[in-house]
C-alpha positions as CSV (number, residue, x, y, z in Angstrom):
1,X,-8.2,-24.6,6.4
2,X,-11.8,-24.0,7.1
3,X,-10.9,-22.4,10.6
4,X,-8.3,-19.7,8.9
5,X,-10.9,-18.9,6.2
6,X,-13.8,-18.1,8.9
7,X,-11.3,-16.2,11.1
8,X,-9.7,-14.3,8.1
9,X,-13.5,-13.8,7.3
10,X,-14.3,-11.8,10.2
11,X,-10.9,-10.0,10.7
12,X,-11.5,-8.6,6.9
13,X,-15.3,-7.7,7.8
14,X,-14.3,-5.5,10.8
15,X,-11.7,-4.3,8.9
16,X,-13.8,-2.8,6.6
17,X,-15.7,-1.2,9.3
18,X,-18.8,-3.8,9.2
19,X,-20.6,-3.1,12.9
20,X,-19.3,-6.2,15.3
21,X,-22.8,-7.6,15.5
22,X,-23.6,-7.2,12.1
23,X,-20.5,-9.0,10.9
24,X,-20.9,-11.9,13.7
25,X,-24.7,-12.5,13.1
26,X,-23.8,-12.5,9.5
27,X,-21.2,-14.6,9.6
28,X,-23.0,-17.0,11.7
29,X,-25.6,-17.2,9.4
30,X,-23.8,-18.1,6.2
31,X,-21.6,-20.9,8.3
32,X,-25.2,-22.6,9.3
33,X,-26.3,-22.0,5.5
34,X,-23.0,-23.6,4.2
35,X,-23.6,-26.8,6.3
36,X,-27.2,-26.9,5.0
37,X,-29.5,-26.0,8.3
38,X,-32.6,-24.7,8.4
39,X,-32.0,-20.6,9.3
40,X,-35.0,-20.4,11.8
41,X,-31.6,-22.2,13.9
42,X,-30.1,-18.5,13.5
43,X,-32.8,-16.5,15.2
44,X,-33.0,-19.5,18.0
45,X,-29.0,-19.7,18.4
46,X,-29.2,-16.0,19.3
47,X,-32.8,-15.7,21.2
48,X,-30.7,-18.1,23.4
49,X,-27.3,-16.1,23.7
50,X,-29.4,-13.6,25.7
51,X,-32.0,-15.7,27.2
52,X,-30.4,-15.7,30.8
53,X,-31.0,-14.6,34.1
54,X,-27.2,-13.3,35.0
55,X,-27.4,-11.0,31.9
56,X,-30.0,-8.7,33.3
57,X,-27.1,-7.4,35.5
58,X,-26.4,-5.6,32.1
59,X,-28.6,-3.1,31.7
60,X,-30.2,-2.3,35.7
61,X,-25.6,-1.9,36.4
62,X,-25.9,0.2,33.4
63,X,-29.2,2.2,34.5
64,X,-27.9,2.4,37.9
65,X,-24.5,4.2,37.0
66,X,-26.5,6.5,34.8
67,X,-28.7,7.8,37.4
68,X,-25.7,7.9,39.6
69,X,-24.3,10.0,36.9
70,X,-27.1,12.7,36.0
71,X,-27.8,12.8,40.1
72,X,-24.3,14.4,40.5
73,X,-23.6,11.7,43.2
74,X,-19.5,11.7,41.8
75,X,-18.9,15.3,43.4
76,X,-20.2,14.1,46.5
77,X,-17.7,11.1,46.5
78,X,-14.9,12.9,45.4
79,X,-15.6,16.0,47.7
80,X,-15.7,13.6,50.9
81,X,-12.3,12.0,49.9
82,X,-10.8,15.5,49.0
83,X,-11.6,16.5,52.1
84,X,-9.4,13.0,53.9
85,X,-6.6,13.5,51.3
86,X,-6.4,16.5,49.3
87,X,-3.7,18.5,51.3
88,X,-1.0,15.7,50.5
89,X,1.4,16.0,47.7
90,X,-0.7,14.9,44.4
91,X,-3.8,15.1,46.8
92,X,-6.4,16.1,43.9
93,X,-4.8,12.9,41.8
94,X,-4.9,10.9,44.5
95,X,-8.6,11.5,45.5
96,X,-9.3,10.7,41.6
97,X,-8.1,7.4,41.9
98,X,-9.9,6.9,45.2
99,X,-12.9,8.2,44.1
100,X,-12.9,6.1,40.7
101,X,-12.0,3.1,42.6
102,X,-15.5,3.6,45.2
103,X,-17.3,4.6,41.9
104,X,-16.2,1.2,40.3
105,X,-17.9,-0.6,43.3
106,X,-20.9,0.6,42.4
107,X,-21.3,1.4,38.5
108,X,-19.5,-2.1,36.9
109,X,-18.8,0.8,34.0
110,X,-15.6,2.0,32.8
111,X,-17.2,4.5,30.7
112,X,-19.7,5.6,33.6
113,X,-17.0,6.0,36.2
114,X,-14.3,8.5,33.7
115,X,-17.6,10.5,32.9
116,X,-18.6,10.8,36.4
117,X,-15.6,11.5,37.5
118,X,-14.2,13.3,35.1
119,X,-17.2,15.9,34.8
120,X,-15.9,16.7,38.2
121,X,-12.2,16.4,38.4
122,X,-11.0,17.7,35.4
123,X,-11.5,21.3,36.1
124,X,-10.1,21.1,39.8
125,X,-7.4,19.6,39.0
126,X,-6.2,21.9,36.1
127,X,-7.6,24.8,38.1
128,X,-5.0,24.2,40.5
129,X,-2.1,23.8,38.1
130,X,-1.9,20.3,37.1
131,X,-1.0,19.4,33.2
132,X,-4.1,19.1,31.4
133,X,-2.2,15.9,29.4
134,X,-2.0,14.3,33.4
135,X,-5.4,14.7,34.4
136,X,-7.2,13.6,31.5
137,X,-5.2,10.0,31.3
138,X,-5.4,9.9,35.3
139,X,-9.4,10.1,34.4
140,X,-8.9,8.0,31.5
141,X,-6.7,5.4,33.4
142,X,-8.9,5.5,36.5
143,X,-12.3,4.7,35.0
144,X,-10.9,1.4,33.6
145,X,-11.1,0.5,37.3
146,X,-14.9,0.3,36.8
147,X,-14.4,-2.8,35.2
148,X,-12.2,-4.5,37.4
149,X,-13.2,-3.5,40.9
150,X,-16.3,-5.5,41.3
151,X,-19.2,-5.5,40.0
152,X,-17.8,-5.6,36.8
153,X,-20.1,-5.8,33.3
154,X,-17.3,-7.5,31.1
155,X,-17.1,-9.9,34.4
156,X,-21.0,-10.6,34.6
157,X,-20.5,-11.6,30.3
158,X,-17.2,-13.5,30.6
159,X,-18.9,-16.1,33.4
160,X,-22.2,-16.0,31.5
161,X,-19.7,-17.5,28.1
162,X,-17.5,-19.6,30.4
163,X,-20.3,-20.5,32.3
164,X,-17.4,-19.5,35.4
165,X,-18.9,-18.3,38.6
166,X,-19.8,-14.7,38.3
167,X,-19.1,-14.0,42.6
168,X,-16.1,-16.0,42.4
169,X,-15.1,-13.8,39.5
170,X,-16.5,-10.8,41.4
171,X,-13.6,-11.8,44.1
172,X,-11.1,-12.3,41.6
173,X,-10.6,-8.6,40.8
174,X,-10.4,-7.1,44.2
175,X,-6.9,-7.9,44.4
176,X,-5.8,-6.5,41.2
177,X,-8.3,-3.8,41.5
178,X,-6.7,-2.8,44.5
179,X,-3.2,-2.9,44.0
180,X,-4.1,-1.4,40.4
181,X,-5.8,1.8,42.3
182,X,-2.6,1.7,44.7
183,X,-0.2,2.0,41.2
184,X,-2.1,4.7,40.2
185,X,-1.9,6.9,43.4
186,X,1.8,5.9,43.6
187,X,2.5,7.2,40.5
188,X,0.3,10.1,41.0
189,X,2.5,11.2,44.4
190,X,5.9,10.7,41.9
191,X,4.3,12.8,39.1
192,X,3.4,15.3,42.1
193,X,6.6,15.0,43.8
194,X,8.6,16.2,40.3
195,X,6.5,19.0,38.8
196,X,5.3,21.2,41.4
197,X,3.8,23.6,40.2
198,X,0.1,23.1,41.3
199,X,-1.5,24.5,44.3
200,X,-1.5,22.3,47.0
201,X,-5.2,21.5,48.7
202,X,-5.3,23.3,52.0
203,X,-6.2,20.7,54.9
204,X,-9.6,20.3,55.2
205,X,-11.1,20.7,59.3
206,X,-12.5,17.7,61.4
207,X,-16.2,19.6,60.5
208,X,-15.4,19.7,57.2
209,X,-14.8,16.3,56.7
210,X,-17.4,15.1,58.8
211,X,-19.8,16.9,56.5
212,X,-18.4,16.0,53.5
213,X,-18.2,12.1,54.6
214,X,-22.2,12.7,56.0
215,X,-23.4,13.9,52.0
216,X,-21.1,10.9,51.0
217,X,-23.0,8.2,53.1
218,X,-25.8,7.4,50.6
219,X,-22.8,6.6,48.2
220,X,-21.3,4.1,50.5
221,X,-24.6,2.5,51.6
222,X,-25.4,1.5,47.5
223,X,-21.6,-0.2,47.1
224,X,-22.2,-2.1,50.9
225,X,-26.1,-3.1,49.9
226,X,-25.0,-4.0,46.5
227,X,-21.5,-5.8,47.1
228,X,-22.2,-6.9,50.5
229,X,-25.4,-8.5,49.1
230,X,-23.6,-11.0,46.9
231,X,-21.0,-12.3,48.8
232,X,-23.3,-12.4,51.6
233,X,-25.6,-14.5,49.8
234,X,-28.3,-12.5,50.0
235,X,-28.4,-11.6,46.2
236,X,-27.2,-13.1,42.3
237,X,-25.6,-10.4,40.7
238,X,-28.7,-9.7,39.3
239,X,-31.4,-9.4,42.4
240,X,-28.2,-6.8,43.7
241,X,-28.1,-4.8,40.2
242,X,-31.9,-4.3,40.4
243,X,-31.8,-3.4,44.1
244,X,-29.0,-1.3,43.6
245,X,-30.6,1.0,40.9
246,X,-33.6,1.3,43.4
247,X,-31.3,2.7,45.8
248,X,-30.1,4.9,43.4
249,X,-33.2,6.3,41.8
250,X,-34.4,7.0,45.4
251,X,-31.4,9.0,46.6
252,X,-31.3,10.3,43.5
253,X,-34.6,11.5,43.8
254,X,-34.4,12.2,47.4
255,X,-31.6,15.1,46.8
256,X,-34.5,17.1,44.7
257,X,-31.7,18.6,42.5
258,X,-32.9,16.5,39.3
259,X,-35.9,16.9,37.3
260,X,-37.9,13.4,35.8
261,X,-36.6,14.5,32.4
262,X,-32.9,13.9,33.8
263,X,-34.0,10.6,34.9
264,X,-35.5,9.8,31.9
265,X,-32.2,11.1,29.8
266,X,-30.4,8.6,31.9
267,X,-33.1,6.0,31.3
268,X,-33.1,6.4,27.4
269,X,-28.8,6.4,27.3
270,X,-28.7,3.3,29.5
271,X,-31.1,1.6,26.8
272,X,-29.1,2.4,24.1
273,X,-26.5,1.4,25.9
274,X,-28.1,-1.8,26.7
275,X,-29.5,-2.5,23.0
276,X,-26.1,-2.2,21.9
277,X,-24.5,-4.7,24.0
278,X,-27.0,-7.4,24.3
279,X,-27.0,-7.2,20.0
280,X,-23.5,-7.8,20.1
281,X,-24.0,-10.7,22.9
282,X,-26.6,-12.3,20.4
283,X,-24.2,-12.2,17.3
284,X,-21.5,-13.5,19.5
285,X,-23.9,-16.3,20.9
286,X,-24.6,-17.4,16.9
287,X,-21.3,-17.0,15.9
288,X,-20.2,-19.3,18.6
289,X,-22.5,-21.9,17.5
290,X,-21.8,-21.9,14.2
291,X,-18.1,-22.3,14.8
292,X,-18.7,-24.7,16.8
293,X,-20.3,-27.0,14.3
294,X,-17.3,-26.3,12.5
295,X,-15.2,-28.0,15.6
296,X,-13.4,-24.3,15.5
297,X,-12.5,-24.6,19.0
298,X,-11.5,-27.9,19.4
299,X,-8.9,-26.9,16.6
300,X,-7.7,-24.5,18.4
301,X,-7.3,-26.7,21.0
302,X,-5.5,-29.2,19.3
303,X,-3.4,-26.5,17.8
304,X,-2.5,-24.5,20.9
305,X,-2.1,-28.3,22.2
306,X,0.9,-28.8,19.8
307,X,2.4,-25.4,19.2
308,X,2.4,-24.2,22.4
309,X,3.7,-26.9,25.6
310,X,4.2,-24.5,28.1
311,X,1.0,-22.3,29.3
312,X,3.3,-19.1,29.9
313,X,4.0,-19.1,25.9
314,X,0.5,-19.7,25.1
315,X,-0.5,-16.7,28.0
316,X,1.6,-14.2,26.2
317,X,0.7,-15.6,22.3
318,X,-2.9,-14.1,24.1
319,X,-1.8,-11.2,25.6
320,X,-0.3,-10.0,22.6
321,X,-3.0,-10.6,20.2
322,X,-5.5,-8.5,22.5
323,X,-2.9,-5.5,23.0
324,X,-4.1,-5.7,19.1
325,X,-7.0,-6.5,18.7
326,X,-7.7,-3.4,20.7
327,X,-6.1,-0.8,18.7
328,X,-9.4,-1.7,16.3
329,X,-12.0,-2.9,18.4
330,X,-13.5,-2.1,21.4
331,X,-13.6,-4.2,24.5
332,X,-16.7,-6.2,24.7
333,X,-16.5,-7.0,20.9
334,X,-13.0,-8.6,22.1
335,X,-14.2,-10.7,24.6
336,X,-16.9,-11.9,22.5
337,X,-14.7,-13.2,19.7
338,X,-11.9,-14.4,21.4
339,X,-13.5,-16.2,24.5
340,X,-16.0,-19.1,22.6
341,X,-12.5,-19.8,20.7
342,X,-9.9,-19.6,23.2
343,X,-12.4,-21.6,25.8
344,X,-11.8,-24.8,25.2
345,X,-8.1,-24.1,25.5
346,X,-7.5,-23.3,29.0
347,X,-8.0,-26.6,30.8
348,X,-5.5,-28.1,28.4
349,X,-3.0,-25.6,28.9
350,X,-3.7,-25.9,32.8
351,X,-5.1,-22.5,33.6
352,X,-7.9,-21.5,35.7
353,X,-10.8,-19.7,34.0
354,X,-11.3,-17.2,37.0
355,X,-7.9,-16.4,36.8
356,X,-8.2,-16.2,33.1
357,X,-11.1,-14.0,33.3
358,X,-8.9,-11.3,35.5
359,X,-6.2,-11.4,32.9
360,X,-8.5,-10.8,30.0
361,X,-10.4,-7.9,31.7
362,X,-7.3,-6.0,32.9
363,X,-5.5,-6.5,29.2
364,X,-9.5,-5.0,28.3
365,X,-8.7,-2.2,30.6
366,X,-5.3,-1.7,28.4
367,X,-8.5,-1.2,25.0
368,X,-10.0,1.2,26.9
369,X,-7.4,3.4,26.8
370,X,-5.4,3.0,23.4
371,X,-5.7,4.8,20.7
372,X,-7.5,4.5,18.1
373,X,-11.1,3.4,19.5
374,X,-10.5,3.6,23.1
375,X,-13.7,4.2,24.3
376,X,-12.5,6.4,27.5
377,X,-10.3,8.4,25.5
378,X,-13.5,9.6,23.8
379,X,-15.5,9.9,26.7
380,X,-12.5,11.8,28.7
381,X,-12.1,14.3,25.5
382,X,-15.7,15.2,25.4
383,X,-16.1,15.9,29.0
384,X,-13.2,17.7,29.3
385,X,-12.9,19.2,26.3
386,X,-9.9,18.7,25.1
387,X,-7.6,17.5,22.1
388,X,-7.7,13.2,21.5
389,X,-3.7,14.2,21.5
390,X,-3.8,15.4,24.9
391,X,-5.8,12.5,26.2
392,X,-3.2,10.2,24.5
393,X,-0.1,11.7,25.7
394,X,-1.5,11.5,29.1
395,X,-2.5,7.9,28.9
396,X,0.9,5.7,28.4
397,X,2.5,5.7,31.9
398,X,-0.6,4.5,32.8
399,X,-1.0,1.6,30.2
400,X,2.6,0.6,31.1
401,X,0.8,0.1,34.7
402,X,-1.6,-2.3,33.5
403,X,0.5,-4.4,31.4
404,X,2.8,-4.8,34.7
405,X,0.1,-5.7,36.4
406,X,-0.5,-8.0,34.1
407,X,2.9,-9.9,33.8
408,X,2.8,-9.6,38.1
409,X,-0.3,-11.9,37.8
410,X,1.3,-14.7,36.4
411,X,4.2,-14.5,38.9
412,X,2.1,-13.9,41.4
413,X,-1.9,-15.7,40.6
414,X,-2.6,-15.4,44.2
415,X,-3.2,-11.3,44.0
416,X,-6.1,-12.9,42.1
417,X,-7.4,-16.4,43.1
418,X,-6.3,-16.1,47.0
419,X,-9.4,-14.1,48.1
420,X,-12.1,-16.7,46.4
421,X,-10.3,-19.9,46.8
422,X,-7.5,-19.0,49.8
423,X,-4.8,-21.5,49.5
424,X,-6.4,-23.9,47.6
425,X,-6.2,-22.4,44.2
């Protein structure tokens, strides 16, 4: 009884529009008064949610894909893949994809790679004829990508929680970040192949693309230092985040088109940025110890013991309740609540928690981009300039993507676990 009442709790709280940290911390609070303990436990219970060394990925991922962003470094990507695949059919949506998928091996930010992007794409593409409903979900839909395709901020959070290995989940996603990109171009070419009435790219010379790949370089050399550095051992997620916004700031810098006052607009939205999500990370840290006092998740456990027996039932229970939990709240608020409960749960049920971790991230990526607090729906409508209905209609086919992706990874775990654990998951 006490476990409905403190989940109905917080469901009414957001509900009424109570901020997701302020109704966690809150929360959190009155549980630990309700059992009698002193509250100095609430500022310690959350001083330690955000006392770790893997979290300062956070905010130098999030500084890095800002200063990537006001440096203008997303035309040079997508100019150098235009130039390899622009003249095929759907070429301009194909080099979107591409160039959201290299963006997401830098950034770690959904949001960071539809605005980069986007702020170039979107008037290409409709230049040249495409629907303006198309190219905004193709933007929309692509810059989810930045949170799959590693480095990944919801990733870095989810192992910090699960305590799972943040490389290992790293690896996880390349295989569904791949094959997710390739669903996205595929569709792309059949969207292409029925309406044609855009203006095919013309095909770009061997100088041309030499040139374009050349001012693309500096691009490349951030996602090899940065991924390359981690799984070569070289660097935690964190030494490559830190080294990776150097490299940034000083090509950045070193292209003299941006003044210290862009740099320091990108600084000041990457802390805000960062204030926001480390507040929610320290609600969700008390609220996590304050459930579990009240042996929250080991009811769950025993529940999800008895009512579910078979770990495909209990999968989809999960699936279903985040395609809902995200029409009202936005991702890493999601993966906050639901992970301390749901925890506990897996090894019962028999499923891995880097596997796990892929799942909840791409179901994430299905947030991102439904109405009504997708964050890249907003974030796509304000760069482009365009009508939330337009961003929405362009979305779906896209959605449907993901959730197939989804139910392929339980058929098929290997697209996930084979490239950390080979044939030993």
């Amino acid at each position: 009884m006490e476990t409905i009442l403190i989940l109905l709790s917080l469901i009414g709280l957001l509900l009424l529009r109570v901020p997701v940290a302020i109704a966690m911390a809150s929360l959190g609070a009155i549980l630990l008064w309700l059992k009698g303990l002193p509250m100095i436990m609430v500022s310690q219970f959350m001083i330690s949610g955000v006392d770790s060394f893997e979290l300062l990925a956070v905010p130098l991922f999030l500084l890095m894909s800002h200063i990537l962003l006001v440096g203008g470094i997303g035309s040079d990507l997508f100019r150098a893949v235009q130039s390899w695949v622009g003249h095929w059919p759907g070429g301009l949506a194909i080099a979107t994809v591409l160039t959201c998928a290299l963006f997401a091996a830098i950034s770690g930010s959904s949001v960071a790679t539809a605005a980069t992007v986007g702020t170039v794409v979107i008037v290409e593409m409709t230049k040249r004829g495409y629907p303006k409903f198309f190219v905004l979900g193709l933007v929309a839909a692509g810059g989810t990508l930045g949170i799959l395709i590693p480095p990944s901020i919801p990733m870095i959070i989810y192992g910090v929680i699960t305590e799972a290995s943040i490389p290992n989940l790293f690896l996880a996603g390349i295989g569904p970040g791949i094959f997710l990109a390739g669903m996205f171009i595929l569709y792309s070419f059949g969207f292409a192949r029925f309406n044609k009435d855009y203006i095919r790219s013309e095909k770009a010379t061997k100088e041309e693309r030499i040139s374009a790949s050349i001012a693309a370089l500096p691009v490349a050399l951030i996602a090899f230092v940065v991924v390359g550095g981690i799984y070569g051992g070289l660097f935690t997620p964190s030494e490559a985040a830190g080294v990776g916004f150097f490299l940034s700031l000083a090509i950045v810098l070193a292209k003299r088109k941006n003044t210290l006052e862009d740099i320091h607009t990108a600084a000041m939205a990457a802390m805000k940025t960062t204030v926001t999500v480390l507040l929610i990370v320290a609600a969700a840290a008390l609220f996590g110890k304050s459930i579990t006092i009240y042996q929250i998740p080991q009811d769950v456990t025993t529940f999800v013991a008895t009512a579910f027996s078979e770990p495909w039932l209990f999968t989809l229970i999960i699936c279903i309740v985040l395609l809902v939990m995200g029409l009202f709240l936005e991702s890493l608020s999601m993966l906050l609540i639901m992970m301390p409960v749901l925890f506990e749960s897996l090894a019962p049920m028999g499923i891995h928690p880097i596997w796990f971790g892929v799942l909840f991230v791409i179901m994430i990526e299905c947030a991102l981009i439904t109405p009504p607090v997708g964050m890249n729906l907003f974030v796509v409508q304000a760069v482009g300039k365009a009508k939330l209905s337009e961003v929405i209609q362009g979305v779906w086919p896209f959605v449907l993507i993901m959730l197939c992706t989804a139910v392929l990874l339980w058929f098929v775990p290997g697209l996930a676990m084979y490239i950390p654990y080979g044939a030993k998951f």
